[in-house]
VOROMAR-559561 format. One line per field, with one value per residue: residue number from 1; residue in one letter; chain; x, y, z of N, C-alpha, C in turn. Coordinates in Angstrom, 1 decimal. Layout:
# VOROMAR-559561
k <- c(NUM;...)
r <- c(A;...)
c <- c(A;...)
n.c1 <- c(X;...)
n.c2 <- c(Y;...)
n.c3 <- c(Z;...)
ca.c1 <- c(X;...)
ca.c2 <- c(Y;...)
ca.c3 <- c(Z;...)
c.c1 <- c(X;...)
c.c2 <- c(Y;...)
c.c3 <- c(Z;...)
***
This chain:
# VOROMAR-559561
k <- c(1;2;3;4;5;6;7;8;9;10;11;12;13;14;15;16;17;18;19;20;21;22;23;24;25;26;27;28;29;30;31;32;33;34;35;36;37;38;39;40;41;42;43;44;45;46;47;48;49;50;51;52;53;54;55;56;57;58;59;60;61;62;63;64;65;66;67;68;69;70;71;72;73;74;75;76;77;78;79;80;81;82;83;84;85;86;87;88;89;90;91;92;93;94;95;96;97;98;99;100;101;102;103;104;105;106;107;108;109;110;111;112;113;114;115;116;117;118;119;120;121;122;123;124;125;126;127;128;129;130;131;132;133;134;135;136;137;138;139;140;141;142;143;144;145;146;147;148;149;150;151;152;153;154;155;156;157;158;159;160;161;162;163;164;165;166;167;168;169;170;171;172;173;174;175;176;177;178;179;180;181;182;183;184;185;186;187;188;189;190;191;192;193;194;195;196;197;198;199;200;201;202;203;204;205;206;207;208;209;210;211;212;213;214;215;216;217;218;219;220;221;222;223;224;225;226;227;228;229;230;231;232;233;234;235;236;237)
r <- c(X;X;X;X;X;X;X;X;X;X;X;X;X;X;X;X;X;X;X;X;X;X;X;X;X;X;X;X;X;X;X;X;X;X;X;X;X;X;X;X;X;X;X;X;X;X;X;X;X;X;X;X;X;X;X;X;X;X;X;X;X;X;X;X;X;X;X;X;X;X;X;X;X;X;X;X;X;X;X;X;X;X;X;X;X;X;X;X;X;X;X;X;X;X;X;X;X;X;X;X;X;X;X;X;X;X;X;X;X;X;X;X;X;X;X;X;X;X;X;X;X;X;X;X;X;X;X;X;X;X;X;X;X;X;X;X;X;X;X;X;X;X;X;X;X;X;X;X;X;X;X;X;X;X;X;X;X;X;X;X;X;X;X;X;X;X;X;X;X;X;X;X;X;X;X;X;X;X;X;X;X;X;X;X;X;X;X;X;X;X;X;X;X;X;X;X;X;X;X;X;X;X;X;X;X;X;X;X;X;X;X;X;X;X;X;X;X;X;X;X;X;X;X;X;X;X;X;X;X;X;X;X;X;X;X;X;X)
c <- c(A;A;A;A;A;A;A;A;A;A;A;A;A;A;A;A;A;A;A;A;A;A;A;A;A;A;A;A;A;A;A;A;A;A;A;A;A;A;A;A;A;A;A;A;A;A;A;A;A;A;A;A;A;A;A;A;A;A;A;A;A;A;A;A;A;A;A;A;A;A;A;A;A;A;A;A;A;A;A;A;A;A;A;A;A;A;A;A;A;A;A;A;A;A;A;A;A;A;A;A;A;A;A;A;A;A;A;A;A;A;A;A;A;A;A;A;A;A;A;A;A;A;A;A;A;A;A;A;A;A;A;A;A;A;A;A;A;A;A;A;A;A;A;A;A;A;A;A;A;A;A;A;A;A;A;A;A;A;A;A;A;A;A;A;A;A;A;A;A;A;A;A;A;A;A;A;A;A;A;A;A;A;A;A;A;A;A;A;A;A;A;A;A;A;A;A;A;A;A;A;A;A;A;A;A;A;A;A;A;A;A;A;A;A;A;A;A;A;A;A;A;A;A;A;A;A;A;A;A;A;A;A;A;A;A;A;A)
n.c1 <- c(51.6;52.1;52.3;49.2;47.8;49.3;47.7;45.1;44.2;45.4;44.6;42.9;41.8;41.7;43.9;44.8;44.3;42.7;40.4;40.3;38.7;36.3;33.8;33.0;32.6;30.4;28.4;28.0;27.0;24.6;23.1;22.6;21.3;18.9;18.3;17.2;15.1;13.6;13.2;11.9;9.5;8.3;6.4;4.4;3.2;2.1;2.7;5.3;5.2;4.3;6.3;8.8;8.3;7.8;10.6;11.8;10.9;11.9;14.8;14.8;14.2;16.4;18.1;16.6;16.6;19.7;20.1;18.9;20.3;22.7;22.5;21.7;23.9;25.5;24.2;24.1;27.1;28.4;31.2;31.5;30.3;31.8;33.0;31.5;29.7;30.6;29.7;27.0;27.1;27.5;25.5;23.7;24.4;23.1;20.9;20.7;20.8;17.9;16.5;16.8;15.8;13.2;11.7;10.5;8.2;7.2;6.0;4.5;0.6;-1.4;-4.0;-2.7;-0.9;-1.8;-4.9;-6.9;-7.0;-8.2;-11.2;-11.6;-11.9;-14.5;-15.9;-16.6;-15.4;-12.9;-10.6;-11.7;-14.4;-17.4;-20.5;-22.7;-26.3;-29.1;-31.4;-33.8;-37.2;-39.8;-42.3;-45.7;-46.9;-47.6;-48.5;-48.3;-50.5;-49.3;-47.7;-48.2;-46.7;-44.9;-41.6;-38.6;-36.3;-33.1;-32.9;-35.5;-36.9;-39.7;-40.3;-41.4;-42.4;-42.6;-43.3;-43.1;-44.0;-43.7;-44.4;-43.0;-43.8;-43.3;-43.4;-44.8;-47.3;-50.9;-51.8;-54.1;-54.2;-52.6;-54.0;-55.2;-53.5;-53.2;-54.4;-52.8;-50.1;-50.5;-50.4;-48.6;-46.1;-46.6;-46.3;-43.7;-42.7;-43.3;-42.2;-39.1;-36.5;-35.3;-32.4;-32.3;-33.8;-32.8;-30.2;-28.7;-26.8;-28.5;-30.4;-30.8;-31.0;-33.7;-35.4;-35.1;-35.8;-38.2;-39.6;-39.5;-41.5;-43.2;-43.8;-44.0;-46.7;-48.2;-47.8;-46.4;-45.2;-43.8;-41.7;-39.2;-39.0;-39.8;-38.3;-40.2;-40.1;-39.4;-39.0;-37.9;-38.2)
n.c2 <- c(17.0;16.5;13.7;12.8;14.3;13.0;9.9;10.5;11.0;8.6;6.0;3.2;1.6;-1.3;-2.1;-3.2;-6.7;-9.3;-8.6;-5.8;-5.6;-7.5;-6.1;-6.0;-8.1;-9.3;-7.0;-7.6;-10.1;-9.6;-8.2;-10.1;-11.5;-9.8;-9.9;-12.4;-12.9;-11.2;-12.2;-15.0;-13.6;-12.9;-14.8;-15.2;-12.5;-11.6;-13.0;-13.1;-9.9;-10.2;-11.6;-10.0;-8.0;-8.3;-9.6;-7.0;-5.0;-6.6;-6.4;-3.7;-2.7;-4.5;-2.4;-0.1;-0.2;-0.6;1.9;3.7;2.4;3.6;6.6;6.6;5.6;7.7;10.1;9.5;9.7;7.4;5.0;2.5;1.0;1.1;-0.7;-2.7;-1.2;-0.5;-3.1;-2.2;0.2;-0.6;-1.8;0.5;1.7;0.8;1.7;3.9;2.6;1.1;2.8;2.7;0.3;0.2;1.2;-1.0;-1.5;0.9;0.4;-1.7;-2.7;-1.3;-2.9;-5.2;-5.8;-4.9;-6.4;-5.4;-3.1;-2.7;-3.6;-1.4;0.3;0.0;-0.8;2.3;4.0;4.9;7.4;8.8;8.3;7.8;9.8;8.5;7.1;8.1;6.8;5.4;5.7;4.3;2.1;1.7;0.0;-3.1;-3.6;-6.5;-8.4;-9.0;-12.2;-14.9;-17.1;-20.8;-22.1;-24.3;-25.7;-27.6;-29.4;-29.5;-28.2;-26.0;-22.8;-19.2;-17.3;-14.2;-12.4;-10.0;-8.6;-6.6;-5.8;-4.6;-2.8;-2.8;1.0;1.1;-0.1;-0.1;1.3;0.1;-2.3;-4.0;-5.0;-6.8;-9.6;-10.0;-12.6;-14.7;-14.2;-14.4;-16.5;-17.6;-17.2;-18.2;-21.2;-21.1;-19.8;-22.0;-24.0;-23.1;-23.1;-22.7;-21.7;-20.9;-18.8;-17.0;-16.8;-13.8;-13.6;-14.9;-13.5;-11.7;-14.0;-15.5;-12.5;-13.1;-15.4;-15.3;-13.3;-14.5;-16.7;-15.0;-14.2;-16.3;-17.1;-15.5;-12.8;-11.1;-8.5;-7.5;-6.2;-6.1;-7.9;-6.6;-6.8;-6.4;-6.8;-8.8;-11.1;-13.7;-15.9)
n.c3 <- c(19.4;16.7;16.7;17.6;15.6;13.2;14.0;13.7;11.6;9.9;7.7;7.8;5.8;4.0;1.9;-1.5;-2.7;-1.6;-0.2;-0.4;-2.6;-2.0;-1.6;-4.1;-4.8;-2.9;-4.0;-6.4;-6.0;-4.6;-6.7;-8.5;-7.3;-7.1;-9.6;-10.4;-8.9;-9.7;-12.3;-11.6;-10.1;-12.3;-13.0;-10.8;-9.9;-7.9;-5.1;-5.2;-4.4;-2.3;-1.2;-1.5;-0.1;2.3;2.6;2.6;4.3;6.8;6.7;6.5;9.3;10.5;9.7;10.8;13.3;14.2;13.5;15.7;17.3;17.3;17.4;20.2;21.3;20.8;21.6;24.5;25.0;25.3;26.4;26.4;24.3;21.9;20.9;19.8;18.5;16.1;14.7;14.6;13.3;10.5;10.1;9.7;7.2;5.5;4.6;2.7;0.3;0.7;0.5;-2.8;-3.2;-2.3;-4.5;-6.4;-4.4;-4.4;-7.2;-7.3;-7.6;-5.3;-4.2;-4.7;-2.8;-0.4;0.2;1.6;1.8;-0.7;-0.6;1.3;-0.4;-2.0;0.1;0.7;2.1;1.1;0.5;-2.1;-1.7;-3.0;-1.6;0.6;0.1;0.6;3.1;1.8;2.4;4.6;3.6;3.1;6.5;8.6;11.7;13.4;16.1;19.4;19.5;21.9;23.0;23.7;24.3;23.9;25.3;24.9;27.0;27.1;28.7;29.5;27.7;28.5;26.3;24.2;21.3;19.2;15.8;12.8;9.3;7.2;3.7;0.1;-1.2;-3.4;-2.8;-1.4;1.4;2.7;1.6;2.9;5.1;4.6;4.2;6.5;7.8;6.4;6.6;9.8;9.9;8.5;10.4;13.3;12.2;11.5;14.7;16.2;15.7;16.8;18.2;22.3;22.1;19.8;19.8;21.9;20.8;20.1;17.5;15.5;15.2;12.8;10.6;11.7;10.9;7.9;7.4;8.4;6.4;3.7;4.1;4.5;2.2;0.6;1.6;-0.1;0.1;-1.6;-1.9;0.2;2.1;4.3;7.7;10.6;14.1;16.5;19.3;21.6;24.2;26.3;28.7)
ca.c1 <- c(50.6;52.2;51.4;48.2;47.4;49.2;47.4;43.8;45.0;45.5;43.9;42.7;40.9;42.2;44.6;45.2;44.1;41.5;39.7;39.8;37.8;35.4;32.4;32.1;32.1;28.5;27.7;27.9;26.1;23.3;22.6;22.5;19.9;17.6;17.7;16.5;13.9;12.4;12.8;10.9;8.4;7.1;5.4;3.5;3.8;1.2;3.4;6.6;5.1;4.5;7.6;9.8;7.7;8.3;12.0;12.0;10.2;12.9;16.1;14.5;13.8;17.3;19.0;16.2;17.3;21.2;20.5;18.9;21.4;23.9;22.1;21.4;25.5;26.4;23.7;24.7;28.6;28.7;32.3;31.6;29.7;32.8;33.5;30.0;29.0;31.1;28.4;25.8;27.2;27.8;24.2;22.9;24.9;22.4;19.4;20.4;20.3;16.8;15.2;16.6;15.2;11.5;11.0;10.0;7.1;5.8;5.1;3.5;-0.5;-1.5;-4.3;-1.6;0.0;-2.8;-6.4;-7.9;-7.3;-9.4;-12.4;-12.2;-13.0;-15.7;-17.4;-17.2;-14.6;-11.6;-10.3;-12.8;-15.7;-19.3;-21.4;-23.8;-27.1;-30.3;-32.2;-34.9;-38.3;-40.4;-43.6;-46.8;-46.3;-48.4;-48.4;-49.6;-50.7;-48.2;-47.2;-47.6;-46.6;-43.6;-40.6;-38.4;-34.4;-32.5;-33.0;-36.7;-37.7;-40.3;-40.0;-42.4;-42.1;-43.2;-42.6;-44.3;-43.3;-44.1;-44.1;-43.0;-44.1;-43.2;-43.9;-46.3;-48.8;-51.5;-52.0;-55.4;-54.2;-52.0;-54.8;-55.6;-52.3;-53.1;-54.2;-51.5;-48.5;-49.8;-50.4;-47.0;-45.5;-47.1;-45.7;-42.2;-42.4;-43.9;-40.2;-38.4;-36.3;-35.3;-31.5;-31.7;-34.4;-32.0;-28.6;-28.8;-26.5;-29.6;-31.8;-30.9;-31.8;-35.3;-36.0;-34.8;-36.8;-40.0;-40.0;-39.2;-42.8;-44.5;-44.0;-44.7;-47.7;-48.9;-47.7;-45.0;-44.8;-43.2;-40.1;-38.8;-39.9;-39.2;-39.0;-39.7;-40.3;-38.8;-38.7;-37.6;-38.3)
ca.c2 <- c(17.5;16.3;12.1;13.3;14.6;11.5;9.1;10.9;10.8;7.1;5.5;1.6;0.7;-2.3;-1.8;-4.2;-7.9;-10.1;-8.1;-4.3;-5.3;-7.9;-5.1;-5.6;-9.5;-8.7;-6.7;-8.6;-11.1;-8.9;-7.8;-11.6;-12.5;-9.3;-10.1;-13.8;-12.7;-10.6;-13.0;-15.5;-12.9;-12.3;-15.7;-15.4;-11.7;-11.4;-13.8;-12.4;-8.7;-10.4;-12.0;-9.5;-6.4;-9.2;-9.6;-5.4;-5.0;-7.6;-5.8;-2.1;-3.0;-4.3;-1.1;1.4;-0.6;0.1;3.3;4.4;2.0;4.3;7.5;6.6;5.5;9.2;10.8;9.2;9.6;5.8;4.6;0.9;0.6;1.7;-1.6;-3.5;0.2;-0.3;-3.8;-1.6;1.3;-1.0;-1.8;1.6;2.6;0.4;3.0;5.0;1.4;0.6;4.0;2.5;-0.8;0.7;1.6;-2.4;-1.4;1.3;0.3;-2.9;-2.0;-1.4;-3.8;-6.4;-5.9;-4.7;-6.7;-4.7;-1.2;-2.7;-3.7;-0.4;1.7;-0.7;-0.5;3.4;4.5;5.2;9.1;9.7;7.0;8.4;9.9;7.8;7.4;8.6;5.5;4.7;6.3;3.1;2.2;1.0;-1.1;-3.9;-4.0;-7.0;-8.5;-9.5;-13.4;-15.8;-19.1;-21.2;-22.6;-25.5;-25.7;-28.6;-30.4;-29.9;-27.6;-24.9;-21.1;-18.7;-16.2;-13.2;-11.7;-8.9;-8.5;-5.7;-6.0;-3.5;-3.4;-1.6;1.6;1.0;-0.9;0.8;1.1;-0.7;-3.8;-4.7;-5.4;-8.3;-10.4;-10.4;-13.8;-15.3;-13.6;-14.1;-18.3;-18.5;-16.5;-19.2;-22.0;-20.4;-19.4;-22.7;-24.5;-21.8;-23.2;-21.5;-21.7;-19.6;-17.4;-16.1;-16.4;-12.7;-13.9;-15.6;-12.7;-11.5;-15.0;-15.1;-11.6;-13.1;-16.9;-14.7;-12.6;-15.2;-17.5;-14.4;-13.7;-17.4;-17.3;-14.8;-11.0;-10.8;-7.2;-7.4;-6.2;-6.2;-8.0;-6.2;-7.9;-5.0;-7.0;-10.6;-11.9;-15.1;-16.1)
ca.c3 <- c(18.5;15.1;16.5;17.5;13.8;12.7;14.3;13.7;10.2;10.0;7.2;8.3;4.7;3.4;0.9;-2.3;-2.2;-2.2;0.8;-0.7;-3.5;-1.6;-1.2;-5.2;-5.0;-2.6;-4.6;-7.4;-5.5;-4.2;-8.0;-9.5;-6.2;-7.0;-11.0;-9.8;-7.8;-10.5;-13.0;-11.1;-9.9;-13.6;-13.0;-10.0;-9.2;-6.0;-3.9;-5.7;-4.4;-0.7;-0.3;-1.5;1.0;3.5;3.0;2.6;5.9;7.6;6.3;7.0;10.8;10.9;9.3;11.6;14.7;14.1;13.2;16.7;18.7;16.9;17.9;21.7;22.0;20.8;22.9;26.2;24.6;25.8;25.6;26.2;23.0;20.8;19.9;19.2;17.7;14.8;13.9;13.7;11.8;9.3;9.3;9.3;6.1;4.6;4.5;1.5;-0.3;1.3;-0.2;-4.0;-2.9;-2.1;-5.8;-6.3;-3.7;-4.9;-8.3;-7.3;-7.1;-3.8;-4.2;-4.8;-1.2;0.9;-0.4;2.4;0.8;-2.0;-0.1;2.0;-1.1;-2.5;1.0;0.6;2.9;0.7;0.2;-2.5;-1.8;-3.4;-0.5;0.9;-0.9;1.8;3.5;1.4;3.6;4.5;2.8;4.2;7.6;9.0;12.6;14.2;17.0;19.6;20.0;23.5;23.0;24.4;23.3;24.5;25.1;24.7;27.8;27.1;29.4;28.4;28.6;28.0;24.8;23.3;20.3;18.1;14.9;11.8;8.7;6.1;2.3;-0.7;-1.2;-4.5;-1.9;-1.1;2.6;3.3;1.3;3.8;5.9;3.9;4.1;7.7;8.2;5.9;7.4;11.3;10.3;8.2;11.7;13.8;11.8;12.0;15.9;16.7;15.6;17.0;19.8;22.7;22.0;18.6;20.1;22.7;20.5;19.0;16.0;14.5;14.8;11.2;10.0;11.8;9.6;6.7;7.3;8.1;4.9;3.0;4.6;4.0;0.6;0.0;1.6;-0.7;0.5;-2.8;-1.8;1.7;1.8;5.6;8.8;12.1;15.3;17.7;20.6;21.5;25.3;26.1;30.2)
c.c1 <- c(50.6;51.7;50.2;47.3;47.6;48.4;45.7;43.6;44.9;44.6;43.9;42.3;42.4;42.6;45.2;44.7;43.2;40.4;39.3;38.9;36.4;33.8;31.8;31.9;30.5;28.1;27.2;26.6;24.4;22.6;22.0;21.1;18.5;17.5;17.0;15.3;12.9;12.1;11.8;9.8;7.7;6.2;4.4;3.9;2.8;2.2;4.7;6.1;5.3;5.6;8.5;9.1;8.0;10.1;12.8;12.2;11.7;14.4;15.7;14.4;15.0;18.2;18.5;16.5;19.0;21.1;19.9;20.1;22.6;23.6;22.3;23.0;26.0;25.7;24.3;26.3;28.8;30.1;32.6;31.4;30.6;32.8;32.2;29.5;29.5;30.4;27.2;25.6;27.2;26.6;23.5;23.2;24.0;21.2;19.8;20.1;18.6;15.6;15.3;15.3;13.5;10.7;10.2;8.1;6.0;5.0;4.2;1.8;-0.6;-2.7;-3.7;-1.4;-0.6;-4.4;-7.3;-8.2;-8.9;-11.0;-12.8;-13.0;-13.9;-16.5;-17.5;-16.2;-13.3;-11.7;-11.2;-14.0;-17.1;-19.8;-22.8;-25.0;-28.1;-30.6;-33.5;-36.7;-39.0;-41.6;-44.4;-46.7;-47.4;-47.8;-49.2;-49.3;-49.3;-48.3;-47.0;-48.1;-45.4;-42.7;-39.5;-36.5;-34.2;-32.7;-35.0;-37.5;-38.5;-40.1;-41.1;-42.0;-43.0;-42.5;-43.5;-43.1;-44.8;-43.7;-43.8;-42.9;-43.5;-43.9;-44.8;-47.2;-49.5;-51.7;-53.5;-55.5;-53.6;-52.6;-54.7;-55.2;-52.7;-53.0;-53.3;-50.4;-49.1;-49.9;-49.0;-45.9;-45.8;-46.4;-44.3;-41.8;-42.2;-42.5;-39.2;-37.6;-35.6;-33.6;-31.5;-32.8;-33.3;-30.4;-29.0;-27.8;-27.9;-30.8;-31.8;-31.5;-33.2;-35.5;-35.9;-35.9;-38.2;-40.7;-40.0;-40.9;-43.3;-45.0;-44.1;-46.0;-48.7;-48.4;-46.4;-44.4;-44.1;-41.6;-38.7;-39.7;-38.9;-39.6;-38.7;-39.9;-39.9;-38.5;-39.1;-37.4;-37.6)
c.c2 <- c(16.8;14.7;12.3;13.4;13.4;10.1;9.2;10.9;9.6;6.6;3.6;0.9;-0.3;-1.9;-2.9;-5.8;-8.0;-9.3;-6.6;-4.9;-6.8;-7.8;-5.7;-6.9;-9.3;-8.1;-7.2;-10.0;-10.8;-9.0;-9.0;-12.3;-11.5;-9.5;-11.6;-13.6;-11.7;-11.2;-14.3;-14.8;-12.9;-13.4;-15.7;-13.8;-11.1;-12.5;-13.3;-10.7;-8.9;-11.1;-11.0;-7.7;-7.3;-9.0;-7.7;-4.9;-5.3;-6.5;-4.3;-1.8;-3.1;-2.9;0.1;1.3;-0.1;1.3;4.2;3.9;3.2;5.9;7.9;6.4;7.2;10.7;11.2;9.3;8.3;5.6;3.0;0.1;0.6;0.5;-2.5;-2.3;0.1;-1.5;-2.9;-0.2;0.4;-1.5;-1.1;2.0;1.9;1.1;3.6;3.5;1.1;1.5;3.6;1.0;-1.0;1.1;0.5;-1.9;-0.3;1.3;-1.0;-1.9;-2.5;-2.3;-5.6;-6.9;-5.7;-5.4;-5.6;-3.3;-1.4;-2.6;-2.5;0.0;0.8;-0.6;1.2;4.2;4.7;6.9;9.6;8.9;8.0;8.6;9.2;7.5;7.9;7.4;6.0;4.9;4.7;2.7;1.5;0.1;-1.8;-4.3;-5.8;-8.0;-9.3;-11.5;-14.0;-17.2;-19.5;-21.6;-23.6;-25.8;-27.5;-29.9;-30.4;-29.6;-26.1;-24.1;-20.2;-17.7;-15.2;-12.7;-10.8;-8.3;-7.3;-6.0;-4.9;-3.6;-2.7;-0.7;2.0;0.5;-0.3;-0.4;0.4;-1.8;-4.9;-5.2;-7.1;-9.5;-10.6;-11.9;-15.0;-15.4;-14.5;-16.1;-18.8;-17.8;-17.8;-20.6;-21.6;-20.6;-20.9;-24.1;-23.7;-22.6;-22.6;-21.1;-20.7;-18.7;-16.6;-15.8;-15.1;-12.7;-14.1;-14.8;-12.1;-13.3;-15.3;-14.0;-12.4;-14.9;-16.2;-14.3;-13.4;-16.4;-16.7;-14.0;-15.2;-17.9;-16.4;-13.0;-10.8;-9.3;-6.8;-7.4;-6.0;-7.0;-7.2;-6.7;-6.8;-5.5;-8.2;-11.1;-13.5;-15.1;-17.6)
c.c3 <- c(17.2;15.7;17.2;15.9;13.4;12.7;14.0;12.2;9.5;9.1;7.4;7.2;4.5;2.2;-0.4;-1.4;-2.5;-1.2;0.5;-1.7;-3.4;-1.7;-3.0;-5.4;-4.5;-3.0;-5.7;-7.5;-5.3;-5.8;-8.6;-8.7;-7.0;-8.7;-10.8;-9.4;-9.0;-11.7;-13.0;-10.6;-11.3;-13.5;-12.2;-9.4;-7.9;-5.2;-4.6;-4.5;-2.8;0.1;-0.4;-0.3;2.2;3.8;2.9;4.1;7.3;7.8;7.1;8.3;11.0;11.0;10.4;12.5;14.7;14.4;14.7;17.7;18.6;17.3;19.6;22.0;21.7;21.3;24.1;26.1;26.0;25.5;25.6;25.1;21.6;19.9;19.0;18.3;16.2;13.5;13.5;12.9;10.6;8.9;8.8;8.0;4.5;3.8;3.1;0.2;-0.8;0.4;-2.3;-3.9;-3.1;-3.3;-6.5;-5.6;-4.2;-6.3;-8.2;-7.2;-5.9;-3.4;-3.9;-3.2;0.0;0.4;0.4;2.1;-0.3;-1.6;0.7;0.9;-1.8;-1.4;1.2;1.5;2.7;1.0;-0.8;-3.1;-2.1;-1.5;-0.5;0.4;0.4;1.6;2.8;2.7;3.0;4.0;4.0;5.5;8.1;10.6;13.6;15.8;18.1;19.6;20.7;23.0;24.1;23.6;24.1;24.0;24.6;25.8;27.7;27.6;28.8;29.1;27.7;27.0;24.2;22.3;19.0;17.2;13.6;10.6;7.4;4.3;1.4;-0.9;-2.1;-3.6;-1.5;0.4;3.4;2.2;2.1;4.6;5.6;3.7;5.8;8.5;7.4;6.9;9.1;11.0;10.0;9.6;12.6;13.7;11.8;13.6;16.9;16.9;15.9;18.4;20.7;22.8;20.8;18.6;20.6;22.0;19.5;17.5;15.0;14.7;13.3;10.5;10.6;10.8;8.2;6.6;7.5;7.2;4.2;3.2;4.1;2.9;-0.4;0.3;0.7;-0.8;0.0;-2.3;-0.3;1.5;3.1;6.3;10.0;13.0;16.3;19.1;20.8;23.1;25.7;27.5;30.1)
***
């Protein structure tokens, strides 16, 4: 019983020498790296904020991995692990470290370290983004007639095409002026459709730029007050 006690007893620290008081040379060391690292951060502190959440990141993964290997060995009361177990306690004892460490991160702005936080709440979708505004009800519309022509790929061959398009105005326009733009709009449509080939009819990328090349003809041909084109119908054989 008493070499039992004795031996459970047993103190192993390193006693006197160059080796018990080691821990304060690294630390010493640690302290002199992270005054370095903030001294050169005041110059450039956006790549100062991403290297050092980088090298945070790196360390914290090591210390959270230890710290379950060291859980799962005293679960399964593993006894093979005894000896390798004692590398990764010594990583785990890092964590109370890690949580002084993390004070660096959270004063950075979060801008700084995430750009995409920033852009969330500017498109509206932060924690307390403005509610939506209501869609704007549409003013007077010019329907017209549909469109059969052809159009002509790459190798040259033709395909036949439709396409009916509307035109929507501001809502100061009174509704029987829009008539009047009619034969503007359907000639500068014509001259549009007529260069239209059948590669960026069918790529639906480039249907926002048709709207935006249509409006843009029609309000040079004269119809300043047009303020959408819709293409409600578009087949390409």
């Amino acid at each position: 019983m008493s070499a039992s006690h004795s031996s459970e007893s047993r103190d192993y620290r390193v006693k006197g020498g160059f080796l018990a008081n080691a821990w304060k040379i690294f630390a010493a060391v640690a302290a002199a790296g992270l005054g370095g690292a903030f001294a050169l951060g005041a110059g450039d502190g956006k790549r100062f904020a991403f290297a050092y959440l980088f090298g945070f990141a790196t360390v914290f993964a090591i210390s959270l991995g230890a710290l379950f290997f060291v859980i799962v060995q005293h679960l399964t009361s593993a006894g093979w692990s005894v000896t390798v177990r004692r590398g990764a306690e010594f990583m785990m004892v890092a964590l109370p470290v890690m949580a002084l460490l993390f004070v660096p991160v959270l004063l950075t702005k979060t801008s700084e370290l995430y750009p995409w936080y920033h852009v969330m709440q500017q498109s509206g979708h932060g924690d307390h983004a403005a509610p939506a505004a209501p869609p704007e009800p549409p003013g007077p519309t010019l329907t017209l007639e549909p469109f059969l022509m052809v159009t002509m790929d790459a190798q040259r061959r033709v395909h036949p095409m439709r396409v009916a398009i509307a035109v929507e105005f501001s809502q100061a326009t009174p509704q029987e002026s829009t008539a009047a733009f009619t034969p503007r709009i359907r000639d500068a449509a014509l001259v549009y459709l007529r260069a239209l080939t059948y590669e960026n009819a069918t790529n639906t990328e480039r249907m926002e730029h048709m709207r935006t090349d249509l409006l843009r003809s029609f309000r040079e041909a004269g119809a300043a007050t047009a303020q959408r084109v819709l293409v409600t119908d578009l087949v390409v054989q």
